[in-house]
N, C-alpha and C positions, 0 to 999 in steps of 0.2 A: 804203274797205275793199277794193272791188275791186283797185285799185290795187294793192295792197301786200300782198293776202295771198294771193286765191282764185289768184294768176297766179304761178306760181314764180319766182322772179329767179335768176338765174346770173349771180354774180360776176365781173367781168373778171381773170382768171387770179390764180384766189387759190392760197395757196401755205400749206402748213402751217407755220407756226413756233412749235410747240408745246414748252410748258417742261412737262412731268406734274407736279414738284413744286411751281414755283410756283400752280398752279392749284389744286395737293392742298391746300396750305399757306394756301389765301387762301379758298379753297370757293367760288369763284368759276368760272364756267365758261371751258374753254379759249380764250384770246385769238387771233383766226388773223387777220396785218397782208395789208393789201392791198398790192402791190408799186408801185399809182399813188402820188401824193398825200396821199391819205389814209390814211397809215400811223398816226396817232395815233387812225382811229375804230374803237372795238371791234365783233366784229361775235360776238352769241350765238349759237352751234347750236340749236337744240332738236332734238327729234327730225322737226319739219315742215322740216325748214332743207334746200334742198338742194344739192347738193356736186357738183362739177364730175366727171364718170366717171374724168375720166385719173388724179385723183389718191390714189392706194393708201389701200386701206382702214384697213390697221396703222397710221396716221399717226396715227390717229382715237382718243379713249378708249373703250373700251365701252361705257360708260354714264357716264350724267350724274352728281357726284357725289350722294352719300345728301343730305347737309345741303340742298344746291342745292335737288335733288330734291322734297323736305319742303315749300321754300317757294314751288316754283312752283303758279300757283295751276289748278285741274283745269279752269277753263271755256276757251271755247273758244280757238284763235290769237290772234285778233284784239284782245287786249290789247296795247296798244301798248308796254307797260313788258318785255314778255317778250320779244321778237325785234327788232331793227335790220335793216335795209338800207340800204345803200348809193342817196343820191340821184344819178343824174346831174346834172353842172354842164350841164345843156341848157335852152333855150329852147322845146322843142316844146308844143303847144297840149296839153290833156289829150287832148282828141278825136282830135287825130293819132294821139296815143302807144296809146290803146286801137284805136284803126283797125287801126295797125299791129300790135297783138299778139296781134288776132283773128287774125290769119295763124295763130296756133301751135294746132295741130287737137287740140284736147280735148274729151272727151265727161262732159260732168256730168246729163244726162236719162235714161241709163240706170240700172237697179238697180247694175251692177258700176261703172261712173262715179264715181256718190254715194258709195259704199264707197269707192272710190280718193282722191277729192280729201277728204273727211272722215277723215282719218287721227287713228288711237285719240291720246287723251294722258293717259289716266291707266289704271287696270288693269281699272275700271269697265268703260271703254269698250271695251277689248281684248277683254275678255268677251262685251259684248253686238254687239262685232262679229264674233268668232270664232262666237258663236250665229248670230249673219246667214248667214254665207258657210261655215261647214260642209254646210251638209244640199246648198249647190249644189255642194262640190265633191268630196264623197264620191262622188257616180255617175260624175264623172270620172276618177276614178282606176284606173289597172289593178288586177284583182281579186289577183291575184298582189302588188302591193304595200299593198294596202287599212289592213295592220297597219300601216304607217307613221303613219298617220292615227290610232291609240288613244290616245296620249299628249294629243293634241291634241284629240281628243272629250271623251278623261274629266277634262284640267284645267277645260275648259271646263264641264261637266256641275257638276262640283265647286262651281266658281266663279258659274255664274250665278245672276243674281238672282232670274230667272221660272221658277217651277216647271214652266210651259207647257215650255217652251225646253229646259231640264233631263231632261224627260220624253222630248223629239224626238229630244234628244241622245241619252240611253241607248237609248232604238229603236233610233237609227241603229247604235248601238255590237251591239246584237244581232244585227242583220240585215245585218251590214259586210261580211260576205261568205259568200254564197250555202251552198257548202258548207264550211265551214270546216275543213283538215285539222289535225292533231296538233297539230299545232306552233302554228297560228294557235288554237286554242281555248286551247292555255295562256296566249299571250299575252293571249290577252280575260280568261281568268280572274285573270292575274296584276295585271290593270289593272280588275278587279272589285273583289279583295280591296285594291287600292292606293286607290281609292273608299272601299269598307267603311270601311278603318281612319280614313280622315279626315273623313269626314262621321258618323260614328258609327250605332248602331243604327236608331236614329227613322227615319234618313233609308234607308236598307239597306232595314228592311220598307217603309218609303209608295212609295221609288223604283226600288229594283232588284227586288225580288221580283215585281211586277207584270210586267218583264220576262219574265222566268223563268215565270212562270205563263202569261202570251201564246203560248209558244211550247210548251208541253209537249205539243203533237198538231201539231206542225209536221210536215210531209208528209217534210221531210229528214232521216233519222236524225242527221245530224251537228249537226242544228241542237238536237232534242231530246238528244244525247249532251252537250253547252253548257247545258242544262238541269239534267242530274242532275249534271254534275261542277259548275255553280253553287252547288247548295243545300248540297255537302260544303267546298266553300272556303270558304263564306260561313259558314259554321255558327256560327264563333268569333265573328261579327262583328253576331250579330242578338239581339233582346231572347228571353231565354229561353222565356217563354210561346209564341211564333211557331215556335221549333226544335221545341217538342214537339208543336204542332197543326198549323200550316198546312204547313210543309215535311214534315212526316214524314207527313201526308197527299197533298203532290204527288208524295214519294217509293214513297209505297204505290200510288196512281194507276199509276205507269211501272209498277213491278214486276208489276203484275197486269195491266195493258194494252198496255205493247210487244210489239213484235214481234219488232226486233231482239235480239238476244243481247249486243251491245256497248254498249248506252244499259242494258242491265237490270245488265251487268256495272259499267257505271258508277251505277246505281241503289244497288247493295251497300253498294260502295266510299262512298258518301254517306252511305245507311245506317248505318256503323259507324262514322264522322265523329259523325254526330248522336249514337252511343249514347254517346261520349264526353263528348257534353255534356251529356244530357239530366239533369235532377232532377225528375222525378216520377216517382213508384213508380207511380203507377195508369198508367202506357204501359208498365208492365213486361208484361203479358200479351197490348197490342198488338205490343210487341217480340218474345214470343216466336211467336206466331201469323206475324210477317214473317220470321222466324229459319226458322219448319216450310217456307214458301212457297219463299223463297229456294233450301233445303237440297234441295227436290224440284224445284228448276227443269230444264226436259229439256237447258239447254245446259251445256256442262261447265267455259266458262267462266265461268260465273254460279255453279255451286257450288265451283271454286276460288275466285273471290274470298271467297264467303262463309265457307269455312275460315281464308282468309289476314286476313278485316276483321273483315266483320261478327261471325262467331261470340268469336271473342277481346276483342270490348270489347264485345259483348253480354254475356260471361262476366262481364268486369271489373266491368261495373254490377252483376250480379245479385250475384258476392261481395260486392259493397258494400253490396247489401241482405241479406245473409245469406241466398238464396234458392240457392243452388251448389248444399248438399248436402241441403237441404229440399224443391225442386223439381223446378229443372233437369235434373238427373241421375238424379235417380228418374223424373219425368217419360219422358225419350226409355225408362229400362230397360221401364217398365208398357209401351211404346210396343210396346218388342222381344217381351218377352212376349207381347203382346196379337196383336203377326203370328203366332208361333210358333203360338200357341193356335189361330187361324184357319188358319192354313194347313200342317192334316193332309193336306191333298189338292194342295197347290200351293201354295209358301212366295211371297213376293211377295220375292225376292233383292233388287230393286232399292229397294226401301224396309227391309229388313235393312240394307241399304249405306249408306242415306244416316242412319238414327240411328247405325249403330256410328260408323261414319265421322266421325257428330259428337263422340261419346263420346269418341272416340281425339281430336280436335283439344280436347276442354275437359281432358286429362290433367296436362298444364304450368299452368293453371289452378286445379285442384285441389292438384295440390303446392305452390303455392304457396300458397295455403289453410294448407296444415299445416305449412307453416314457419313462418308470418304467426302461426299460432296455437299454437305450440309451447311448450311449458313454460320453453322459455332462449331465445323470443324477446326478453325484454327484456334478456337478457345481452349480445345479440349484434351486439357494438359493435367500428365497426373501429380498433384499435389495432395500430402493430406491423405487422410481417409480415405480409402476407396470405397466406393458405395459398394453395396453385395449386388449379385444380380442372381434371382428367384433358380432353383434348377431348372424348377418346371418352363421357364421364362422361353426357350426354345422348345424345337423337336426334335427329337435324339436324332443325330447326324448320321447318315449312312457311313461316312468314314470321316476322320480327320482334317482331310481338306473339304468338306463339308460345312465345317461347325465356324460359324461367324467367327469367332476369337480367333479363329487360325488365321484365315484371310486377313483380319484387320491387323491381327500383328501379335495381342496379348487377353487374355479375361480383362485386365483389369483396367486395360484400356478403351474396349470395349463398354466395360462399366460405366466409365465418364459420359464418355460417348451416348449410351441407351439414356441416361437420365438428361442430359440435355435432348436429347430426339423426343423424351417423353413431354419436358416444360415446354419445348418450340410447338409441339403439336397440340397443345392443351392454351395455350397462350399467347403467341404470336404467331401461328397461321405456317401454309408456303411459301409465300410470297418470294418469287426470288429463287426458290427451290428447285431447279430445275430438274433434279434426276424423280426426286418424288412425285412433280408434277406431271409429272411422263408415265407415270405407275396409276396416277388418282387419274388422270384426263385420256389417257388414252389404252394401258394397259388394263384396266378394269373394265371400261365399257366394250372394248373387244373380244373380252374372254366372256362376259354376260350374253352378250349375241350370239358367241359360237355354241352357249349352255343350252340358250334357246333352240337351236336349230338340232340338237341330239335326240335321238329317240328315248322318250321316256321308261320303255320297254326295255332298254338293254341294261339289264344291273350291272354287269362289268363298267358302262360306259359311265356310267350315275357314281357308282363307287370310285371311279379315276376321276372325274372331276373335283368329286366329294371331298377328296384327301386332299385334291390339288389346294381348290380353295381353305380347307383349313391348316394347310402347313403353310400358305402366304399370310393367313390370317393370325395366327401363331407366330409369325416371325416377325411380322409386322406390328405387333404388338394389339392389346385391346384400345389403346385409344384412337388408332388408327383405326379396327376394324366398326370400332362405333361410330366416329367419324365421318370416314370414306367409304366404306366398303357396304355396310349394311344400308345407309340413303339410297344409294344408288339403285340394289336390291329391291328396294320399299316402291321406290320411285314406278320400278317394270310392274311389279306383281299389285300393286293400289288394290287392296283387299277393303272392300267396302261395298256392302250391303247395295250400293248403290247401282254397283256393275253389276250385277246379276244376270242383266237382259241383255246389256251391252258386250255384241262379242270382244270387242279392245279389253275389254277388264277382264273378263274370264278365260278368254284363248289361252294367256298365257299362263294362266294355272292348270292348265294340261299339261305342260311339257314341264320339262327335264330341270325347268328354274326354280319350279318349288322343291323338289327333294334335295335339289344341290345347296341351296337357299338355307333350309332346314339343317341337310346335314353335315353340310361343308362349312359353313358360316356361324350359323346361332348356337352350334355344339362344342364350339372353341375355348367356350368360357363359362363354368358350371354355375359360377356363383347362383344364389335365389333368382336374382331380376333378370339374369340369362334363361334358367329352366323355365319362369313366368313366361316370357318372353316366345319360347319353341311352345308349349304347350297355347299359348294366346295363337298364335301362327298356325299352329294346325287345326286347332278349332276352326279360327276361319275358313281355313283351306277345305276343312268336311264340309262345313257349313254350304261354302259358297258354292262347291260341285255338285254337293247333292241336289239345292234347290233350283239350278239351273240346268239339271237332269245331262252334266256332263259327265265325260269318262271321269272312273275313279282312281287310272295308271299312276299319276302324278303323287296320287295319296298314299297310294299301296308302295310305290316305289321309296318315298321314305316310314314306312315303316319296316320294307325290308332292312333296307340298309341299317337305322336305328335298332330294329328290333334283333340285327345280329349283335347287338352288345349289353349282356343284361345290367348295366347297368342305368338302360334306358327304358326297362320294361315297367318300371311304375310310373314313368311319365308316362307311356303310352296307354297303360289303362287308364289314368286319369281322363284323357284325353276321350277316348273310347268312352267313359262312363258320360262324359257330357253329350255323347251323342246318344247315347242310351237312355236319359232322361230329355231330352232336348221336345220341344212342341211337335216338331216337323215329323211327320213319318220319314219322308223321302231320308232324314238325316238318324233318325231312326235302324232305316234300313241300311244307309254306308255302315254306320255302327256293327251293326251284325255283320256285313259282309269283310269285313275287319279284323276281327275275331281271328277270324277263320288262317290269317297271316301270321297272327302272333302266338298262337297254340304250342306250335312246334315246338320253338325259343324259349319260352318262360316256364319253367319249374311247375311241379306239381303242385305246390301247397299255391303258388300264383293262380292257378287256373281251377283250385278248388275252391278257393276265397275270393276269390274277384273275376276272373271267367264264368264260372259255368253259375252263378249268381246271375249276371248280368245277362249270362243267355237263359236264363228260366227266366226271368221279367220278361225279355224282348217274345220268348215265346208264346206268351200268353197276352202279346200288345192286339189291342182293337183290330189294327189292320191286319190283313193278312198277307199283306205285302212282305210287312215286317216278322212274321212268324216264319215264311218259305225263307227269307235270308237268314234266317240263323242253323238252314238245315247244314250247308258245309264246314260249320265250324263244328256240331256239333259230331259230323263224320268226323272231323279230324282230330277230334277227342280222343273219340274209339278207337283211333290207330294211334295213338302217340299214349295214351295214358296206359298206367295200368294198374292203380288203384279201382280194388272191386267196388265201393262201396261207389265212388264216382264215375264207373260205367255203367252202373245201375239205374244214377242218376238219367244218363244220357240216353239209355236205353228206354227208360220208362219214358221220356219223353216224347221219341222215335216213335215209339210205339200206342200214343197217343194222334201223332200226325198221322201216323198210317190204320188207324183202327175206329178213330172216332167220325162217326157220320156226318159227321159235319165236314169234311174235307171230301167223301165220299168221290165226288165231282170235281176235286182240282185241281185241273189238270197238270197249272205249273207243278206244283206242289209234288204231284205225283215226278215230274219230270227231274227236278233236286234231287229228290230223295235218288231215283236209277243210278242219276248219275253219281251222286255222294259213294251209293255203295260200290258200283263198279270204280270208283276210285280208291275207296279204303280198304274194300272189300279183300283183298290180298294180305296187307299187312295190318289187317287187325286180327284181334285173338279169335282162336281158331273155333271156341266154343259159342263168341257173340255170329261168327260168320255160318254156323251149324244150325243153329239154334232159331236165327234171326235175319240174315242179312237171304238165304238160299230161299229159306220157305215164304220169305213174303215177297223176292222177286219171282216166285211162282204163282203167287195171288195176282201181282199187277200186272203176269205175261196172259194169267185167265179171262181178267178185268178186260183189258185189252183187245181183248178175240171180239167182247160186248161192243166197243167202240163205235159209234158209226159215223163218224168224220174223218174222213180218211186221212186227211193230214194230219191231225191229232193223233191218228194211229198208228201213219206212220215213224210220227215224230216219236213217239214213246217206246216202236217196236227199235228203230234205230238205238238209241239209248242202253234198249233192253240187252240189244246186239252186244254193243261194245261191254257191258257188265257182264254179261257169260262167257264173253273172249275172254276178258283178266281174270274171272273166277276160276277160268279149266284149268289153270296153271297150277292151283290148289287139292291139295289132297281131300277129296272127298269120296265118304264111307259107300260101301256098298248101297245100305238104306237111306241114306240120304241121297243118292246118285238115282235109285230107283224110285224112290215117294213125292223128289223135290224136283232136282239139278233135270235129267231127262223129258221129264212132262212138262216143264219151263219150258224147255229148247221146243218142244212139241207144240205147245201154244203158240210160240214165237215163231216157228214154221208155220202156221195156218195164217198168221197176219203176212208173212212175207211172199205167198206165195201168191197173193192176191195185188201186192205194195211194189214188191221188189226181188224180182227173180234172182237175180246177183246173188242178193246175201241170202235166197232162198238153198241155193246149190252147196254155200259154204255149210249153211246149217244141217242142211243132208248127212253133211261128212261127218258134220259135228256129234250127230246122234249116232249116225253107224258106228263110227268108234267108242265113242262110249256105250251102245250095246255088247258092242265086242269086247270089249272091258268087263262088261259087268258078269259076262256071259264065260269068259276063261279065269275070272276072280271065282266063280262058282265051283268049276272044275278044279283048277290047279290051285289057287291061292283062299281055303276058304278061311283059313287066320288072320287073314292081314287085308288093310285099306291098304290104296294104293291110286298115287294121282294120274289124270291121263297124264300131265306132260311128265310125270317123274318116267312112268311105262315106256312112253315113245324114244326117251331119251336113253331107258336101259335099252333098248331094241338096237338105235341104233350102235350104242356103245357096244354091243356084242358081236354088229355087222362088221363095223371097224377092225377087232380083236380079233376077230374071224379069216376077214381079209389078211390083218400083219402078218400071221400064223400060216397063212397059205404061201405069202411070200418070201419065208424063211428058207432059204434051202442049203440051210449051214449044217453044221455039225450037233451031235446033240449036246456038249458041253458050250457051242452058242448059243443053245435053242434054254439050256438051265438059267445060260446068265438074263436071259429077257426077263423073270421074277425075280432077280435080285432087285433088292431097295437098295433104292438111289441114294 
């Protein structure tokens, strides 16, 4: 046995003469002649056989044939019937011939030896050898190439026959490399679900999940992010009962326990996998308890995934249990109400955001609901032609499971669909419509009442609604939103001359219904008789607040919101210019106070041509109601523009209101202007605030001293206050600091000290150091201006840098590296 098996023999120059066919043809293994004598003796390959180096490998067949194959038999070499070799024609003793071929240095006493000279011969053995010599050669391997090695874990994991072994294997496959980036985790996952599919469920829960479970408080994020995107690949591929307890338990575990943001974000994403599969109704209120968790997660990527996954096939299970328009959705509304309710003194915005927020991604949702459930759903069969459906016709979907056509099934089924939902609604009514009646009768007027009860004050809150209603309006199509939605609208806000007196008519043009109204609803649909339509609405809406001397919030609040998108800004001066000519002073006045909103937003050549036009008319109106209301638009000119010729305008205006004797005595007038500048005053150009804004708050701090009504005086020294506080921040000249800026503060101390001792002490301080300013600008700096706040800020900067340097008590090649740049 020795002899002839354990010891390799090499041929004396064997030579390929190989025919493929006839060997195909006979199933016989390839014949290779020796070039001595013995050309007539056949010599078999197997795969232990082996083969002189020189001669090319292509020579060779790949494999032994199938039939051949079949009947060799799987034990070990040493059957004499399966391999030939060639005898020497020699004489040597046995003893010689082994003496001599101990020369040839082979190690069969090692682990790797044994391995070597027992070479596999059936798929068995491959197996339980590839088990052997993995786990040694896995820690060899560079961690950079480790993936090479997955094919070769998981055939082997697949194929072996000891569960033990099986078990080492998948370890190994978990823990193949330390951190695992992007790229390397898809490949584990892709060679997870390549397992899954072929060993089936049984073996998924007993073998891979125990993995997955091992590692779910693994100290490496990336090793527990291999974790959550596990349980979401795997989902399809495990016995049902396991997808609704033990994984949507390890998933809830991450979600509530990581720390990372990216395992919680891949926590969702798994999450919304499982809701795809689950069937049991009794996880429906676990489902929405991790739906609430998710949606208030603090990171932002964890509540985008949860709009893009989890919420939309959370949606999809709960339509499938009829729970959409019975729970869900009333559900988060009680949610919205129940903040509102609570929070008269302080609304909780970031939980207003995260229900609406949900509300607006479950909308494509719900419309498909009421297609799904439509009186000519069973009609609507595709035949023929399909109609197109507009791009614009929706609003861009957050993700895929988003966009109606996914839900419903196809585009172009959807298509049929939309054009009979368009004919039913234009020509036969709801009647019978149960899921749309539920949207027109009781989801609209719920969400109209909760708009009411918002502060009109919070633009966050006005801009969430805003959007809310125009992606229901939008998805719900325009003859819906003409239909149902705008009536109703009409019905709250009854805009008519008539209400004026009547608080029922007017209250609720205070709140939060007309801007949402405005910007949520009538900006859906551009066409002429829509822009008619918003521009008629807000006329009213100036109209009716102004003459009923209510708040102007409601008004200003849509023209924030509109006026953030220019391409609303010539509606709104349209709109503006009709209050600009309009009879009323009072509407007059909103007009001008209005301005002052939309400066910012609208372009130069807008506010050169149709702004500051409209505020030179109003400035020179009869009343002088209406002249003091166009002082803050025209401050905010000064700070936003910066064409000369058009600050010139404004200025000569300014300077008309403050110089001409006929305002000499007005007080409000006087009280605008303080405040305009102490509001602009900072960031407007540096040579109108030198020039202009310092030297004439120095007139009206002198004017002022004159005052003999004491509330008038001290209402205008207050004022004056807060304008020299935001002015000190600014860099002002020596001579301006001494002519203007100081002898202001000096006026404004003799009013205070008689008014209001408090801010008489601040102002004290406020003079001393700007003496001392002016007084070491003399000394030390007589080149250069220099601001107080820029000064107190170098001071302290130097105390700081003073301190670090004291607390160095390194070496000096430490003490170098502290000015190196960073």
């Amino acid at each position: 046995k020795n002899e002839h098996f354990a010891i390799p023999v090499v041929c004396d120059s064997v030579q390929p003469s190989l025919d493929h066919k006839d060997s195909e043809d006979s199933g016989q293994n390839p014949v290779i002649s020796s070039s001595d004598k013995q050309k007539d003796k056949d010599i078999h390959l197997s795969k232990s056989g082996e083969v002189d180096s020189a001669i090319p490998k292509e020579n060779f067949p790949n494999s032994v044939p199938r039939r051949e194959k079949e009947e060799m038999p799987s034990s070990s070499p040493s059957s004499k019937n399966t391999v030939h070799f060639d005898k020497p024609n020699r004489k040597l003793s046995p003893a010689f011939h082994q003496a001599l071929l101990s020369f040839c240095r082979m190690s069969a006493d090692s682990r790797l030896g044994s391995e070597v000279s027992r070479i596999a011969d059936s798929e068995k053995s491959v197996m339980l050898m590839l088990g052997r010599c993995l786990p040694h050669i896995v820690p060899n391997v560079l961690l950079a190439k480790r993936e090479e090695l997955i094919p070769l874990i998981l055939c082997t994991a697949c194929l072996h026959p000891e569960p033990k072994e099986r078990d080492q294997l998948l370890h190994i496959l978990f823990n193949l490399i330390k951190r695992p980036d992007d790229e390397q985790r898809q490949m584990i996952l892709t060679g997870c679900v390549a397992f899954a599919r072929h060993v089936g469920p049984t073996r998924v829960e007993a073998e891979l999940l125990p993995q997955c479970w091992e590692q779910i408080n693994h100290k490496y994020p990336e090793r527990r992010l291999l974790v959550a995107e596990s349980c979401g690949a795997l989902a399809p591929y495990l016995p049902k009962e396991i997808r609704s307890s033990l994984v949507l338990s390890m998933l809830q575990q991450m979600l509530m326990e990581d720390k990372a943001d990216l395992v919680r974000e891949a926590v969702i994403k798994s999450l919304g996998i499982i809701m795809g599969y689950i069937d049991d109704p009794d996880k429906y209120q676990q489902g929405f308890e991790l739906l609430l968790s998710a949606l208030g997660d603090p990171s932002e990527r964890v509540v985008s995934a949860t709009h893009q996954v989890f919420l939309p096939a959370y949606a999809a299970w709960t339509t499938e249990l009829g729970n959409l328009q019975s729970h869900l959705i009333p559900t988060l509304l009680n949610k919205i109400e129940k903040l509102l309710r609570e929070g008269e003194h302080g609304l909780d915005e970031h939980k207003l955001h995260m229900y609406l927020s949900a509300l607006q991604s479950l909308i494509p949702s719900l419309f498909a609901l009421v297609l799904q459930n439509a009186p000519f759903s069973s009609k609507a069969k595709l035949h023929g032609e399909v109609p197109q459906i507009e791009v614009t016709r929706f609003p861009r979907p957050m993700s895929p499971l988003q966009d109606v056509s996914t839900i419903i099934g196809s585009r172009e089924q959807l298509a049929v669909l939309l054009q009979l939902y368009d004919y039913q609604l234009e020509h036969e009514g709801t009647t019978g419509w149960e899921t749309l009646l539920w949207v027109v009768n009781q989801l609209l007027p719920q969400l109209i009442e909760i708009v009411g009860k918002i502060n009109v004050t919070s633009t966050a809150c006005v801009h969430e609604f805003s959007r809310f209603f125009w992606r229901l309006c939008r998805t719900f199509g325009k003859i819906f939103t003409n239909t149902k939605v705008k009536p109703q609208f009409q019905e709250i806000l009854r805009l008519s001359e008539e209400n004026i007196d009547s608080s029922a008519g007017n209250g609720v043009l205070t709140k939060a219904t007309v801007p949402i109204y405005a910007t949520g609803v009538l900006t859906c649909y551009i066409q002429e008789e829509d822009r008619k339509l918003l521009v008629g609405f807000l006329e009213d809406v100036m109209t009716l607040l102004s003459l009923s001397h209510a708040p102007l919030d409601s008004l200003k609040a849509s023209f924030v919101e509109l006026g953030a998108n220019p391409a609303y800004h010539e509606l709104l001066l349209t709109v503006l210019w009709y209050g600009v000519v309009h009879t009323s002073a009072l509407v007059r006045c909103t007009a001008a106070r209005m301005f002052e909103l939309l400066v910012k937003g609208v372009n130069e050549t807008l506010v050169a041509q149709r702004v500051v036009p409209a505020l030179i008319t109003l400035s020179s109106d009869p009343e002088i109601s209406v002249r003091i209301a166009t002082i803050p638009a025209f401050g905010t000119i000064m700070e936003t523009v910066i064409q000369r010729e058009l600050l010139e305008r404004v200025k000569m205006q300014l300077a008309s209101f403050l110089e001409d004797p006929q305002y000499q005595d007005q007080y409000s007038l006087h009280t605008e202007i303080i405040k305009t500048f102490g509001r602009v005053g900072p960031n407007a150009e540096p040579r109108f605030r030198d020039e202009f804004v310092i030297p004439h708050l120095h007139k009206l701090a002198l004017v002022n001293n004159l005052q003999i009504v004491d509330s008038k005086r001290l209402d205008i020294a207050t004022h004056l206050f807060e304008a020299y506080s935001a002015l000190s921040c600014c860099f002002i000249s020596e001579d301006l600091m001494v002519n203007h800026f100081l002898p202001g503060l000096r006026c404004l101390r003799t009013d205070m000290e008689h008014l209001s001792p408090e801010h008489e002490v601040i102002l004290s301080s406020m003079i001393k150091e700007c003496e001392q300013k002016v007084e070491n600008k003399t000394v030390q700096e007589p080149q250069g201006s220099m601001s107080i706040a820029a000064s107190l800020v170098s001071e302290d900067t130097k105390t700081k840098f003073l301190n670090k340097m004291g607390q160095l008590t390194t070496s000096g090649a430490m003490l170098a590296n502290v000015f190196q740049r960073k």
